[in-house]
PyMOL Python script that loads the backbone (N, CA, C, O; Angstrom):
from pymol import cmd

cmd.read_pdbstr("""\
ATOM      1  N   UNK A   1     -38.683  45.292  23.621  1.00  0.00           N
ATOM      2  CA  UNK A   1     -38.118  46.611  23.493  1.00  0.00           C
ATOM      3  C   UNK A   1     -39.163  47.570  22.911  1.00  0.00           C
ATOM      4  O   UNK A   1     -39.257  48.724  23.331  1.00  0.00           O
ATOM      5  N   UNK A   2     -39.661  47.260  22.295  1.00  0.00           N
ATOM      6  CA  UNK A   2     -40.647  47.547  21.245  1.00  0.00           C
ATOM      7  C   UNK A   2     -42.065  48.506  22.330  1.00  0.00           C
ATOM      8  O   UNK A   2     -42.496  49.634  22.571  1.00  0.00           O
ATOM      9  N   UNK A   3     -42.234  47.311  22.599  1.00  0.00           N
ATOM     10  CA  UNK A   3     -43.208  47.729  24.162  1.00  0.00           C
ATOM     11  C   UNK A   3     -42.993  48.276  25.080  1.00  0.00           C
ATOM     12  O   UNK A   3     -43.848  48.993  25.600  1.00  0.00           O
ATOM     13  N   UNK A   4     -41.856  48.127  25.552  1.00  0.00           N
ATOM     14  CA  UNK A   4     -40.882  49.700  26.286  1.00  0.00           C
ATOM     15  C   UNK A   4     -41.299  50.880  26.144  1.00  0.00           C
ATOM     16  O   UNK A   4     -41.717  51.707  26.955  1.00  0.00           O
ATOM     17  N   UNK A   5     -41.074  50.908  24.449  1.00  0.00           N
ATOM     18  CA  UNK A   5     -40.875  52.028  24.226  1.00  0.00           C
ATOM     19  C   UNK A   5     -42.123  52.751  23.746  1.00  0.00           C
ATOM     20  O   UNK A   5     -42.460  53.921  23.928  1.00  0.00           O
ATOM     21  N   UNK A   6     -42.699  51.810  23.116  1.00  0.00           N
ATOM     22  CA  UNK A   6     -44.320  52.967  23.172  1.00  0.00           C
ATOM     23  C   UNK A   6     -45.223  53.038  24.627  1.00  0.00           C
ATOM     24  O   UNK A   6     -46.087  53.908  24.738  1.00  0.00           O
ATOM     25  N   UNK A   7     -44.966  52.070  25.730  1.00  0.00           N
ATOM     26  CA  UNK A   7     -45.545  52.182  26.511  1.00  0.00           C
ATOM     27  C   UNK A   7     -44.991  53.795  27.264  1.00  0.00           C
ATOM     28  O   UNK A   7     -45.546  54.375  28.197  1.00  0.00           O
ATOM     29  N   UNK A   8     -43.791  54.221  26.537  1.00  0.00           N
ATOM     30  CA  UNK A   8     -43.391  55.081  27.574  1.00  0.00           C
ATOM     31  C   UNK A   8     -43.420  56.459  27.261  1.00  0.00           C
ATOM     32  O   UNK A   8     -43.368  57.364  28.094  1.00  0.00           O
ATOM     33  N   UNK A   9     -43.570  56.689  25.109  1.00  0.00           N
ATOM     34  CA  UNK A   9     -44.459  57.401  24.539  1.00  0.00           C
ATOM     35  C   UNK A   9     -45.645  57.799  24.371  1.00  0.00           C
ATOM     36  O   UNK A   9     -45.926  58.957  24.060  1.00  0.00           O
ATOM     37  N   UNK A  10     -46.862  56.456  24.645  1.00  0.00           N
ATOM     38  CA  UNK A  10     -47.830  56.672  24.707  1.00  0.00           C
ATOM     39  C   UNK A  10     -48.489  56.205  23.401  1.00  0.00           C
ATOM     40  O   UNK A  10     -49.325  56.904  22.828  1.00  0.00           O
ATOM     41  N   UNK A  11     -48.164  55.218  23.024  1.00  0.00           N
ATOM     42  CA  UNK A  11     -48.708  55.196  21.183  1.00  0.00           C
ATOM     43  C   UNK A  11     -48.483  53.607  21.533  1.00  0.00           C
ATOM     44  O   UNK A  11     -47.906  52.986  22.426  1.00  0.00           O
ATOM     45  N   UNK A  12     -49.284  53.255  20.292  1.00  0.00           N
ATOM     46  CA  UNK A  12     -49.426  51.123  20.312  1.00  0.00           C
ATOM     47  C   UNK A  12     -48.102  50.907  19.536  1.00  0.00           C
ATOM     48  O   UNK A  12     -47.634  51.806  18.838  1.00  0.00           O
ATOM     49  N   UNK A  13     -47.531  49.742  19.666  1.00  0.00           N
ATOM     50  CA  UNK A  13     -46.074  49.533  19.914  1.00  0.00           C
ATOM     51  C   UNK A  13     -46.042  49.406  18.231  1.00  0.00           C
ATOM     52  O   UNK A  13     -45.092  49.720  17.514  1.00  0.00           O
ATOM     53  N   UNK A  14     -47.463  48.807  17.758  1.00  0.00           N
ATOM     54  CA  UNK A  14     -47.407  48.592  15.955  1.00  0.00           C
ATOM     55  C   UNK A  14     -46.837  49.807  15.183  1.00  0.00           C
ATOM     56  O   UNK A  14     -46.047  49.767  14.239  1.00  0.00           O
ATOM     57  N   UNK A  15     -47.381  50.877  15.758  1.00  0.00           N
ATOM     58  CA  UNK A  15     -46.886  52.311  15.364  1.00  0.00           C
ATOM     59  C   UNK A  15     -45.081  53.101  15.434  1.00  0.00           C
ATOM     60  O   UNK A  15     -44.733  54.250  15.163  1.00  0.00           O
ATOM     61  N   UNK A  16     -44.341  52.021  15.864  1.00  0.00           N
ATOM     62  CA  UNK A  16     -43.023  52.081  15.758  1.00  0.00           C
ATOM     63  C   UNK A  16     -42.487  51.525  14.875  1.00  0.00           C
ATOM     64  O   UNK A  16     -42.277  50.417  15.370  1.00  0.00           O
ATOM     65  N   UNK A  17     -41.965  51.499  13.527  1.00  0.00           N
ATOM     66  CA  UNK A  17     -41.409  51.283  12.584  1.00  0.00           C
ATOM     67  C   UNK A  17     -40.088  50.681  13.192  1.00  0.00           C
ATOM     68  O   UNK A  17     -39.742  50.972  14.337  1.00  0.00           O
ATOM     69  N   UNK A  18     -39.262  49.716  12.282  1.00  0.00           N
ATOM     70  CA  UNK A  18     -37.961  49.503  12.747  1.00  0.00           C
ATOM     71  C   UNK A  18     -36.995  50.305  12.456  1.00  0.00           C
ATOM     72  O   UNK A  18     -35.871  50.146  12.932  1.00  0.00           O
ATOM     73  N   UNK A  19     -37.347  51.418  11.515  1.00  0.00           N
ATOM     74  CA  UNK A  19     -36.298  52.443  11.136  1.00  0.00           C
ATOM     75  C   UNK A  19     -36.877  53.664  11.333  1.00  0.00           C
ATOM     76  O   UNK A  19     -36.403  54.558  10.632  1.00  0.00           O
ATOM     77  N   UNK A  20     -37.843  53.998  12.145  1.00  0.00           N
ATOM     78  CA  UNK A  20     -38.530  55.314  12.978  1.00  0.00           C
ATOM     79  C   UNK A  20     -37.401  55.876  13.641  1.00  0.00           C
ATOM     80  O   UNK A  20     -36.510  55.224  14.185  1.00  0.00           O
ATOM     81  N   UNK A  21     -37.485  57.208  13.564  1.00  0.00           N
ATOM     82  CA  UNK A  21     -36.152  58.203  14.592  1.00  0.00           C
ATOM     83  C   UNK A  21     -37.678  57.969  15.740  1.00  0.00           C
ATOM     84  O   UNK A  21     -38.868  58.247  15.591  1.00  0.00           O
ATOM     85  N   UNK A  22     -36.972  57.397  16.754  1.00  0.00           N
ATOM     86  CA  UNK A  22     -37.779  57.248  18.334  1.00  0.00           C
ATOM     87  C   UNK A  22     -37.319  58.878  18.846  1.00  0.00           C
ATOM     88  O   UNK A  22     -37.915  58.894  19.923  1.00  0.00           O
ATOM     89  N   UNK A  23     -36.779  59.960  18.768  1.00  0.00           N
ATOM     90  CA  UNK A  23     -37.024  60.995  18.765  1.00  0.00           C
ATOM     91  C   UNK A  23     -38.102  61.329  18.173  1.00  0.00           C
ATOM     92  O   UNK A  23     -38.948  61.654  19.006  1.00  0.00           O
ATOM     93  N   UNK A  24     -38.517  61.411  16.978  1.00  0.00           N
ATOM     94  CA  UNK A  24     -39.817  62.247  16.157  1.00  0.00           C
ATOM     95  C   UNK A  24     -40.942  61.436  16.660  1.00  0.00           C
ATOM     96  O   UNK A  24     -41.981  62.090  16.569  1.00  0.00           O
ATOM     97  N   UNK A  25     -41.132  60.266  17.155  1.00  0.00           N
ATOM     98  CA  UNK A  25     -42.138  59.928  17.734  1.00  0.00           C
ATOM     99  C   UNK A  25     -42.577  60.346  19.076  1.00  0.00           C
ATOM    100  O   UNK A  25     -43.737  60.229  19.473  1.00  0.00           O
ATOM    101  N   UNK A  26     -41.747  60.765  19.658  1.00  0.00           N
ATOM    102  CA  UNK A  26     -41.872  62.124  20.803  1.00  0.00           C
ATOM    103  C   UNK A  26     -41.205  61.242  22.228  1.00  0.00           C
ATOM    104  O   UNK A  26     -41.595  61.356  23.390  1.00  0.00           O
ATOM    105  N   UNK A  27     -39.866  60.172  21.603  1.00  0.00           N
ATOM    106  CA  UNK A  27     -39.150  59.899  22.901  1.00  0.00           C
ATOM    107  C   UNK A  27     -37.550  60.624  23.045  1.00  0.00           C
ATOM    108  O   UNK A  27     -36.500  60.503  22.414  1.00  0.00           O
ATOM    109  N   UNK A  28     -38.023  61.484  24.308  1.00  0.00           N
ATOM    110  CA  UNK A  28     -37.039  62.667  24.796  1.00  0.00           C
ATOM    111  C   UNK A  28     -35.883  61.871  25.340  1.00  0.00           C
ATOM    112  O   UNK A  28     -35.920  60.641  25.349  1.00  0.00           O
ATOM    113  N   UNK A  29     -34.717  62.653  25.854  1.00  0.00           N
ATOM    114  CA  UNK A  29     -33.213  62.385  26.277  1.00  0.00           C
ATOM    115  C   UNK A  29     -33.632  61.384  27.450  1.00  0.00           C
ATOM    116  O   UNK A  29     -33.024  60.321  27.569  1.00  0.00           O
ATOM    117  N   UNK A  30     -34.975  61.827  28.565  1.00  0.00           N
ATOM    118  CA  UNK A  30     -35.316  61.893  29.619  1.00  0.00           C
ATOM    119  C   UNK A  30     -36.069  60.524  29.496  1.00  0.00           C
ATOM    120  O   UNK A  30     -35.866  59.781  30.456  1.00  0.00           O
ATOM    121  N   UNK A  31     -36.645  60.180  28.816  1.00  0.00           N
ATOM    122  CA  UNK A  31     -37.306  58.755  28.744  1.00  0.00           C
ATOM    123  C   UNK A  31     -36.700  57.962  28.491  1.00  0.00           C
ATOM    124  O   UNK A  31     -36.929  56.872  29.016  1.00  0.00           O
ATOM    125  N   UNK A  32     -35.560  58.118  27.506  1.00  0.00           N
ATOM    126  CA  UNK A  32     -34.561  57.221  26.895  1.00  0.00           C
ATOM    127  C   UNK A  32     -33.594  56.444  28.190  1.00  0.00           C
ATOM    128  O   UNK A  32     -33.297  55.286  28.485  1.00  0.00           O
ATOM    129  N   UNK A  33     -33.333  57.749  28.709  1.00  0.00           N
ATOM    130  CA  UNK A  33     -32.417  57.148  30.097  1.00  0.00           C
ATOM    131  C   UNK A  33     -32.994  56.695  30.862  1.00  0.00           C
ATOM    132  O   UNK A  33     -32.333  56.383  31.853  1.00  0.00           O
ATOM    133  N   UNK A  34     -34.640  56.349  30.920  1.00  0.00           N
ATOM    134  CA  UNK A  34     -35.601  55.605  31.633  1.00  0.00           C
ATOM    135  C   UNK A  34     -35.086  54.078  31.457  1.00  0.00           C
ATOM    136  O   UNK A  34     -34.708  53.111  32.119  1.00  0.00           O
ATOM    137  N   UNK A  35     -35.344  54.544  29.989  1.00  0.00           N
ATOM    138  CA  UNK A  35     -35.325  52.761  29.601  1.00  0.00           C
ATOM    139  C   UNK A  35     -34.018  52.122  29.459  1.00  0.00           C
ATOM    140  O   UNK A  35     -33.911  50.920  29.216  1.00  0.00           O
ATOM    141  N   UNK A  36     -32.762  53.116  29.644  1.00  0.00           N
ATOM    142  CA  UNK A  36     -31.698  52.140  30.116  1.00  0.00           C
ATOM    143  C   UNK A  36     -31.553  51.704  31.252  1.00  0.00           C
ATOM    144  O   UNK A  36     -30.927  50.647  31.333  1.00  0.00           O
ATOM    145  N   UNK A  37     -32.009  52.270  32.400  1.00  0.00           N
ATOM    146  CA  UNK A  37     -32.171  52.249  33.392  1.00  0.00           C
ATOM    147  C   UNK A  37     -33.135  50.892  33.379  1.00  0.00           C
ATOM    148  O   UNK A  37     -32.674  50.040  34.139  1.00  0.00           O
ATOM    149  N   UNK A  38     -34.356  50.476  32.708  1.00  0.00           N
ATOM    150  CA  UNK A  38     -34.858  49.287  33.015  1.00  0.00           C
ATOM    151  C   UNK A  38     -34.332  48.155  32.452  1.00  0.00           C
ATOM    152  O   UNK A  38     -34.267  47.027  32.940  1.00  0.00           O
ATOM    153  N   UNK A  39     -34.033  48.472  31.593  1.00  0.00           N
ATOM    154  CA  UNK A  39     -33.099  47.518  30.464  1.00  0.00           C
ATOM    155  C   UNK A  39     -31.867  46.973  31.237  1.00  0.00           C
ATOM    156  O   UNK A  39     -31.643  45.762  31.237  1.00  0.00           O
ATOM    157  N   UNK A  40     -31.122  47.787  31.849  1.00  0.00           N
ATOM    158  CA  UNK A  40     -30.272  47.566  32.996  1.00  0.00           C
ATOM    159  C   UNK A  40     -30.628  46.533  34.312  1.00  0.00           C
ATOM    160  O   UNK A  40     -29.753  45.813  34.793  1.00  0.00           O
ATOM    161  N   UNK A  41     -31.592  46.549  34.667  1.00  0.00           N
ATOM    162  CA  UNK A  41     -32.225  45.923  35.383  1.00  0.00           C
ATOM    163  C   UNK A  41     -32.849  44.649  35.356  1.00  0.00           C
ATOM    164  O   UNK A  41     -33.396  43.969  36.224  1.00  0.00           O
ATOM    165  N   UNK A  42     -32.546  44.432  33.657  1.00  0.00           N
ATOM    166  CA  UNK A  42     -33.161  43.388  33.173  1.00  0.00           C
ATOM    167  C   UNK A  42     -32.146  42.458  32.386  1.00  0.00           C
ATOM    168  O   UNK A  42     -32.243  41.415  31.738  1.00  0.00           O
ATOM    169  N   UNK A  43     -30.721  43.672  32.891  1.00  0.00           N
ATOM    170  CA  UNK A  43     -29.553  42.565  32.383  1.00  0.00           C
ATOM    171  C   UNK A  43     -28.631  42.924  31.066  1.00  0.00           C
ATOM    172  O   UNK A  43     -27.533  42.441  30.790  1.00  0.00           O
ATOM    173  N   UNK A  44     -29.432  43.972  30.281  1.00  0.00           N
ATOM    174  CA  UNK A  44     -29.100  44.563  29.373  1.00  0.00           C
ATOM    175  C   UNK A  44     -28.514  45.518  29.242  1.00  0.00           C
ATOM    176  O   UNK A  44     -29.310  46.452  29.138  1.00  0.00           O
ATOM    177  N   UNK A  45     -27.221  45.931  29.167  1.00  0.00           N
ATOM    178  CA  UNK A  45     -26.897  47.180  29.701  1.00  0.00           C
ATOM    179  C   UNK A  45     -26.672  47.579  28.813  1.00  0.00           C
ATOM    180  O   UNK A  45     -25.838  46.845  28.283  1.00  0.00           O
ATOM    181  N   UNK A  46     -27.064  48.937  27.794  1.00  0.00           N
ATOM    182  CA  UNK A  46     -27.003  49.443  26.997  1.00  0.00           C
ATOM    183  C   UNK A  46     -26.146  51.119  26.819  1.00  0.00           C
ATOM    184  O   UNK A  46     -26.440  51.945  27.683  1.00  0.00           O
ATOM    185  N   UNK A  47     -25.672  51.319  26.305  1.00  0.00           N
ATOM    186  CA  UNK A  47     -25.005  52.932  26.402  1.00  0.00           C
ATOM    187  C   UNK A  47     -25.747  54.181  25.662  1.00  0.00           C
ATOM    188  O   UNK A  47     -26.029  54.353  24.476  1.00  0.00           O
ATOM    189  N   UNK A  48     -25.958  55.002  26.845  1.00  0.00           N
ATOM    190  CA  UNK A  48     -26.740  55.919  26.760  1.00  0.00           C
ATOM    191  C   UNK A  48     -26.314  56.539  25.100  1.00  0.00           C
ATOM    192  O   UNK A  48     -27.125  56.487  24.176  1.00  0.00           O
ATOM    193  N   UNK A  49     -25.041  57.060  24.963  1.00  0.00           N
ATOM    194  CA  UNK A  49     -24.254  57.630  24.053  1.00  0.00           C
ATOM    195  C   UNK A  49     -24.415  57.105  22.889  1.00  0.00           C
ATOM    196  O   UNK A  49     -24.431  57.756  21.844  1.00  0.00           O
ATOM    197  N   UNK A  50     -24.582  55.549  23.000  1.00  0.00           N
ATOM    198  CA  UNK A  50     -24.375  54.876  21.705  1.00  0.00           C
ATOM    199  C   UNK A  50     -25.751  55.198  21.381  1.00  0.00           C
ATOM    200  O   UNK A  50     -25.911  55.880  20.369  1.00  0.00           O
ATOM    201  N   UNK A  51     -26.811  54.834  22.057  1.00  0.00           N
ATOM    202  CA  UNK A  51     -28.169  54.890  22.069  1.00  0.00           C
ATOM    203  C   UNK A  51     -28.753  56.263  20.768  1.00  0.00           C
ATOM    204  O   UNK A  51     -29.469  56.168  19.771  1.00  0.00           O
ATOM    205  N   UNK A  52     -28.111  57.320  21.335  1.00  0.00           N
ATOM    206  CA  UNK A  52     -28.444  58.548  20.611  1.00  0.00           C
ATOM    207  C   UNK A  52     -27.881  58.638  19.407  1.00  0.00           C
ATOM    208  O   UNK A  52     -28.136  59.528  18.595  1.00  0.00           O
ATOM    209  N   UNK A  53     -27.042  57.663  19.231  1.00  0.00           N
ATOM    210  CA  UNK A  53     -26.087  57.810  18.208  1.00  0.00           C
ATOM    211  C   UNK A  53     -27.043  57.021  16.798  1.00  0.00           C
ATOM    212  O   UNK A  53     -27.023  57.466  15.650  1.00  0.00           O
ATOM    213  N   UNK A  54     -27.791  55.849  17.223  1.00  0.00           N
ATOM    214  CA  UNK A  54     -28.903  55.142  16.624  1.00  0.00           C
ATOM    215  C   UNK A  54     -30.179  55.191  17.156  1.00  0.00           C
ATOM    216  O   UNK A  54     -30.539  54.303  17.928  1.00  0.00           O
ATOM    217  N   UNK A  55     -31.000  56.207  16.818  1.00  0.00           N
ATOM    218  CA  UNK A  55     -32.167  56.662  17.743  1.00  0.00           C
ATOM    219  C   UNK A  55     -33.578  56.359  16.978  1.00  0.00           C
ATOM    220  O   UNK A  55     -34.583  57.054  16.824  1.00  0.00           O
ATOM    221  N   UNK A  56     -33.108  54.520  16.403  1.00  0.00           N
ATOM    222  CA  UNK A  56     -34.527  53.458  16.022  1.00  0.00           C
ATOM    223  C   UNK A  56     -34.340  52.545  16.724  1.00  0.00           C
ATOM    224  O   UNK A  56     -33.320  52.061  17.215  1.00  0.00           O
ATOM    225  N   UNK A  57     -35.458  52.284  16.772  1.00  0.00           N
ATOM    226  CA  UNK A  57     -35.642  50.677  16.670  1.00  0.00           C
ATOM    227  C   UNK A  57     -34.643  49.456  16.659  1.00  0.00           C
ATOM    228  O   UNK A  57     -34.246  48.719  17.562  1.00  0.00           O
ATOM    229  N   UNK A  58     -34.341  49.523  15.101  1.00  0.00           N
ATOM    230  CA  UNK A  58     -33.669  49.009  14.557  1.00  0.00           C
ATOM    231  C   UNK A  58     -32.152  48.913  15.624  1.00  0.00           C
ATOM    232  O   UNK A  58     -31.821  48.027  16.412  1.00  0.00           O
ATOM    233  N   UNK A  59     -31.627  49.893  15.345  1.00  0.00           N
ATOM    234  CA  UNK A  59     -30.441  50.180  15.649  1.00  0.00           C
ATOM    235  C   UNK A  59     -30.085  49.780  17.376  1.00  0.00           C
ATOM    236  O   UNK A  59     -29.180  49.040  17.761  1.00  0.00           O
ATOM    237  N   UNK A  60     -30.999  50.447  18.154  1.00  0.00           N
ATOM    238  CA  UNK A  60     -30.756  49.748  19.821  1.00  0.00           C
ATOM    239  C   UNK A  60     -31.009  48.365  19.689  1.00  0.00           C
ATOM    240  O   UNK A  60     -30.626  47.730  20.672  1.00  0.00           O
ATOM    241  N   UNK A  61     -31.625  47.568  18.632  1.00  0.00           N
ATOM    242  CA  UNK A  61     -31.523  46.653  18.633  1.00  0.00           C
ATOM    243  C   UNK A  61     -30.398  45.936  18.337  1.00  0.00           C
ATOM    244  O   UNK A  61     -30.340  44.805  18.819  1.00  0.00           O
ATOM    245  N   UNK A  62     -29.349  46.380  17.558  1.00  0.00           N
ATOM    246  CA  UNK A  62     -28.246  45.951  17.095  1.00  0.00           C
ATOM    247  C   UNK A  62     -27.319  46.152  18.573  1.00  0.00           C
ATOM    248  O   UNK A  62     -26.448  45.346  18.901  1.00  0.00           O
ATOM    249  N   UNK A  63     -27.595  47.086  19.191  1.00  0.00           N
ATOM    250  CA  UNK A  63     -27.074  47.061  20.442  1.00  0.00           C
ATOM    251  C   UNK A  63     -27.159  46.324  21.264  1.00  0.00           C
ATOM    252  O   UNK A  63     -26.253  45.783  21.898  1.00  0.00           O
ATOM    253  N   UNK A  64     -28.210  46.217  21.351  1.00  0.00           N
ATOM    254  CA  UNK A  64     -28.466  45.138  22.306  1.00  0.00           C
ATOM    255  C   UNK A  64     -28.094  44.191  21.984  1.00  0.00           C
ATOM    256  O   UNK A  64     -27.554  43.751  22.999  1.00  0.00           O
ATOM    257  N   UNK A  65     -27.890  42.933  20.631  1.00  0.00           N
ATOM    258  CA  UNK A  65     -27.350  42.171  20.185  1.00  0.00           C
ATOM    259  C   UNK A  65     -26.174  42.009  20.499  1.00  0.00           C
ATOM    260  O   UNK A  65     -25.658  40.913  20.720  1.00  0.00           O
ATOM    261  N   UNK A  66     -25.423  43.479  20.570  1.00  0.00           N
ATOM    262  CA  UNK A  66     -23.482  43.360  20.458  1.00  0.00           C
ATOM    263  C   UNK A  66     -23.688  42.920  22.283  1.00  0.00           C
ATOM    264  O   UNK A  66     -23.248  42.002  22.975  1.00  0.00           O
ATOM    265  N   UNK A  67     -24.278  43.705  22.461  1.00  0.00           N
ATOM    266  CA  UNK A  67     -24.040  43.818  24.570  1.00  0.00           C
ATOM    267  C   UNK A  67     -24.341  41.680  24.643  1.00  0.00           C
ATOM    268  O   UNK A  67     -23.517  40.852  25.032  1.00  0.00           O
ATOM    269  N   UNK A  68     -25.366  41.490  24.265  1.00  0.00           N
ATOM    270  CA  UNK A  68     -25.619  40.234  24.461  1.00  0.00           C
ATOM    271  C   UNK A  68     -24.582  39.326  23.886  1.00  0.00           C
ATOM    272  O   UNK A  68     -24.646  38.146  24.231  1.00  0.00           O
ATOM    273  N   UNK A  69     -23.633  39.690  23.061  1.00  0.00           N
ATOM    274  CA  UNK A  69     -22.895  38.558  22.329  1.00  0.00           C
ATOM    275  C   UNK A  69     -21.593  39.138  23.212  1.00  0.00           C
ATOM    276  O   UNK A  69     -20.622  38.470  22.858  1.00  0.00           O
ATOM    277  N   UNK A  70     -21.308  39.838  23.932  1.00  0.00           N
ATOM    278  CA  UNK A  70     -20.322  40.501  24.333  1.00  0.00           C
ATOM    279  C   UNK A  70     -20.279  39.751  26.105  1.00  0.00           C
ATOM    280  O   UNK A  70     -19.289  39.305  26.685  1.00  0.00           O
ATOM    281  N   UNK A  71     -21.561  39.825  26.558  1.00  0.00           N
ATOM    282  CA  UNK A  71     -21.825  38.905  27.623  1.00  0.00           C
ATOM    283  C   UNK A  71     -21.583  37.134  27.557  1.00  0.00           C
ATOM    284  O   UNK A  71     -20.891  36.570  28.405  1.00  0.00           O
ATOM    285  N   UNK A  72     -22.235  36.416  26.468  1.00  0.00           N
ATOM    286  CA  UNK A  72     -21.940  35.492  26.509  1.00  0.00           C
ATOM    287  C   UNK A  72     -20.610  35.293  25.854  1.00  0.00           C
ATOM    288  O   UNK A  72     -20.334  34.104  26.016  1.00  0.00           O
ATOM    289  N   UNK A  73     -19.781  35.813  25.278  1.00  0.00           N
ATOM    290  CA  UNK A  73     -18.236  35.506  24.898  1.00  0.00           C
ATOM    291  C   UNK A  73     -17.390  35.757  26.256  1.00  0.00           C
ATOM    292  O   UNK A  73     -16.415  35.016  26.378  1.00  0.00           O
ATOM    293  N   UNK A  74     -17.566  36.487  27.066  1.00  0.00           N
ATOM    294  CA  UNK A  74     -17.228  36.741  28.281  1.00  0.00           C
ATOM    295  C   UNK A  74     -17.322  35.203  29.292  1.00  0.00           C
ATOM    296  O   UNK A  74     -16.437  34.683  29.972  1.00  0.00           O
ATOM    297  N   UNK A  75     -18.828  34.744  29.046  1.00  0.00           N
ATOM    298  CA  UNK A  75     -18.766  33.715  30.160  1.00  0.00           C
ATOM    299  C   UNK A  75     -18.267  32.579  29.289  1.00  0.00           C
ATOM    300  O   UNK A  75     -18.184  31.479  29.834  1.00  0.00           O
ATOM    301  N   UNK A  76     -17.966  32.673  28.169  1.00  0.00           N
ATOM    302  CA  UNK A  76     -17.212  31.458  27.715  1.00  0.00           C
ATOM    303  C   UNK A  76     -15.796  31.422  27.522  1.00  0.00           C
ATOM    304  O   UNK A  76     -15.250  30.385  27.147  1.00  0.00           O
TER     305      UNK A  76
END
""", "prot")
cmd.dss("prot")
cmd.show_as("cartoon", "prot")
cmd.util.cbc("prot")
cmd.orient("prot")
């Protein structure tokens, strides 16, 4: 995720903090919906809405966690 996301800012991925606003590091509405869009593609389906709502690191990570525990309680 990490690498996503600076690859798509432009900065080395070390330079993302886990509690960085990925806004002030200069990732727009427009990139963000990039990377759900790949993330999607990769199985992860994440919500745009929620996304903005936690706009670190940290936090899409917790998302991604719920989506993933939400998938496998499903196939079980």
């Amino acid at each position: 995720m990490r690498q996503d996301i600076a690859a798509l800012i432009h900065i080395d991925p070390e330079e993302i903090g886990e509690d960085d606003n990925l806004a002030d590091l200069g990732l727009d509405s427009m990139r963000a919906m990039n990377l759900v869009l790949l993330w999607q593609e990769r199985g992860v389906h994440l919500d745009f809405a929620r996304m903005a709502e936690r706009p670190t690191l940290a936090g899409w990570w917790q998302l991604a966690r719920q989506c993933m525990d939400a998938i496998m309680e499903a196939r079980s």
